[in-house]
N, C-alpha and C positions, 0 to 999 in steps of 0.2 A: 503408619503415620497418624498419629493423634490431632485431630481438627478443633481450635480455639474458637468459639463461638462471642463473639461481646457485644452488646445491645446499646444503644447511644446514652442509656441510663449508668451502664456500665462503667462504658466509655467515659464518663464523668468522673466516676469516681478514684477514676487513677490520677496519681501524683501529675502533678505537671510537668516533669521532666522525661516519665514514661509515656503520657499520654502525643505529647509533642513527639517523642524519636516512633512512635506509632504510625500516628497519623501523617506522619511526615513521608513514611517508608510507602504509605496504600496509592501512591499515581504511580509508582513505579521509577527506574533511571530518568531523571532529570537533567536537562541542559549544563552544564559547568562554564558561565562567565564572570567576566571582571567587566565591570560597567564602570566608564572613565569620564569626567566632568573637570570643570572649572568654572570657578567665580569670575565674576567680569574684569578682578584685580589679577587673576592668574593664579589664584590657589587650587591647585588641584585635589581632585578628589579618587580613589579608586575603590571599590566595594565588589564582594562575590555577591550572586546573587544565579537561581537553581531555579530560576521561572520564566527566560524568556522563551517567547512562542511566536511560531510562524503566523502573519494571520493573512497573508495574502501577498502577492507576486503580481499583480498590475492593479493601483501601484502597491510597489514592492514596501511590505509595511513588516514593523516586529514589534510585539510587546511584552512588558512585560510586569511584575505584578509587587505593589511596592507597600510595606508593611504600615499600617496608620503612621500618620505623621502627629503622634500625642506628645512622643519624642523627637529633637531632630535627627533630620533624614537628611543628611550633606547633599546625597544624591541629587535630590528630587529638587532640592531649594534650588543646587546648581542649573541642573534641566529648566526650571521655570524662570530663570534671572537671564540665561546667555539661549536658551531655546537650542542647545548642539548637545551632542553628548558620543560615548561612541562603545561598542560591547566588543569585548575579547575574547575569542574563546579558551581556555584554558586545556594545556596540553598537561602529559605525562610529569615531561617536566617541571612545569610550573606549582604544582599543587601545593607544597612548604609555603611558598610567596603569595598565593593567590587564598592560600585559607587566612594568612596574616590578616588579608584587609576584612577579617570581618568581627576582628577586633577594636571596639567603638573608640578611634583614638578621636583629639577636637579637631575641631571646626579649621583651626591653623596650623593643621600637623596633616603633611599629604603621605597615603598611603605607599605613595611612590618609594619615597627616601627613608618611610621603613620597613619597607620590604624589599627592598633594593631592587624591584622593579623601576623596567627605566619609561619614562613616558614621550613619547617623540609626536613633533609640530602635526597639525592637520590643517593642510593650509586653507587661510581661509577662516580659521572658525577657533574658537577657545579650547574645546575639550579636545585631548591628546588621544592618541594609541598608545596601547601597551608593543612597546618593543621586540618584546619574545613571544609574544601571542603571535599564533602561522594563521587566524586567522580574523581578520579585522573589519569590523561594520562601522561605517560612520553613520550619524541620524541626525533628522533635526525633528524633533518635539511637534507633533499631530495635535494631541487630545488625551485628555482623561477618561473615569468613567470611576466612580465611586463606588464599590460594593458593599450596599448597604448593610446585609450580612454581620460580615466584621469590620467594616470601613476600611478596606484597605483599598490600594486605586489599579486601574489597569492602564497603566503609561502605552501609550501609541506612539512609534515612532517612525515615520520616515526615507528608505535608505536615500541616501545621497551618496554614498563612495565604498567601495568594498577593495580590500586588498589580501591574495593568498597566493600561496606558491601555484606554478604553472603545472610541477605533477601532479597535483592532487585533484584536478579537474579533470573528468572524464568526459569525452567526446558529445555527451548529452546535456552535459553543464551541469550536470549531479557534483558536486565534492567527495570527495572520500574526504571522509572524516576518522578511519582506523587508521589510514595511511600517514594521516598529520599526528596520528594517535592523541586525539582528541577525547579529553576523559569525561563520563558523569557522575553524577553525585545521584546519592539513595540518602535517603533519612534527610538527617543535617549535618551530616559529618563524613561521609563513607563516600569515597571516590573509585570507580569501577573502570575499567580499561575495554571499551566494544570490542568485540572483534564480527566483522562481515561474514554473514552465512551464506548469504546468494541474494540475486538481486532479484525480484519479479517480473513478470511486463503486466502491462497495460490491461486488464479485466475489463473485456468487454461483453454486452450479450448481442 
C-alpha cells in the first residue's frame, strides 16, 4: 500500500471540492442527525447536521457545531428566537429523507413537507420530533462559543426529554445504537451502517 503524504501548503492548493471531501473524511465516522426547530409563528425547520457531540451527562448537555452564519442559518435563528430545538438521530432507513434537508430550501418552506418526513408536537415547546427517528433528544439552548478560527459556533444544548425504544436500552443504560441501526456519515456524503464488535469494561489501575 502506497502512503500519500500532503503538507497544509499542499493542502491548499487543491480545488475546493477535493480539498472539503478530504478534510471532511480525517475525524473519522460521524454522528448522523436531523436537528428540528421552529419559529415562534410555527414554521418549521429540519436540517442534517454530522457534528453533534456528547459534552457531558450531569447536567446532561450536547453540542454541536454550526457553520458561520454569513448566510442564513434557519437553524440557529430558530434556536435563538424560541430557545428549544430537538436532534434525531437518523436510521438505515431514513437516509433518502434526511440527506433531502440539506438542501438549502427558504426560510417558508419546511423540510418536513419536503421530504415527507412527518414532525410530531413536544409538548410544551415549539420545535417538533421527527416521527421516524427511534431516537429523540429534546434541548433547550445553554450557550454559544465562537471559534475564532473559522467563525463557526459551538451551540450547547441542554437535555430536557429523551424518547427510544425500551429494546435498545441495555441494563447499564448504554443504547445500542446497531440494534436501532443507527447510521454515520464519513466525508459529506457517505453514510456507513456500525456494526458492534464487543463491549469493554471499565480500565482501571
Amino acid at each position: 500500500m502506497s502512503i500519500v503524504t500532503l503538507t497544509e501548503s499542499e493542502l491548499g492548493r487543491l480545488g475546493k471540492v477535493p480539498r472539503l471531501n478530504l478534510v471532511n473524511s480525517l475525524s473519522g465516522y460521524k454522528s448522523a442527525n436531523l436537528i428540528a426547530t421552529s419559529n415562534s409563528k410555527g414554521q418549521t425547520n429540519l436540517a442534517i447536521f454530522s457534528s453533534v457531540m456528547h459534552l457531558g451527562s450531569d447536567p446532561a448537555l450536547l453540542g454541536f457545531i454550526l457553520r458561520p452564519t454569513t448566510v442564513a442559518r434557519h437553524t440557529y435563528e430558530n434556536i435563538k428566537e424560541t430557545g428549544d430545538y430537538t436532534i434525531n438521530h437518523i436510521h438505515e432507513d431514513m437516509i433518502d429523507s434526511a440527506h433531502q434537508t440539506s438542501a438549502r430550501y427558504p426560510a417558508d418552506q419546511s423540510e418536513f413537507e419536503a421530504t415527507g418526513l412527518t414532525a410530531i408536537p413536544w409538548d410544551g415547546h415549539l420545535a417538533p420530533f421527527v416521527e421516524q427517528s427511534k431516537i429523540q433528544v429534546g434541548l433547550k439552548f445553554e450557550e454559544e462559543h465562537m471559534i475564532r478560527a473559522n467563525r463557526t459556533r459551538l451551540i450547547v444544548g441542554r437535555i430536557l426529554e429523551m424518547r427510544f425504544p425500551e429494546e435498545i436500552q441495555h441494563p447499564d443504560g448504554t443504547l445500542d445504537l446497531a440494534k436501532a441501526k443507527i447510521v454515520t456519515i464519513s466525508g459529506a456524503d457517505t453514510y456507513s451502517l456500525p456494526a458492534t464488535i464487543r463491549r469493554m469494561p471499565y480500565v482501571r489501575l
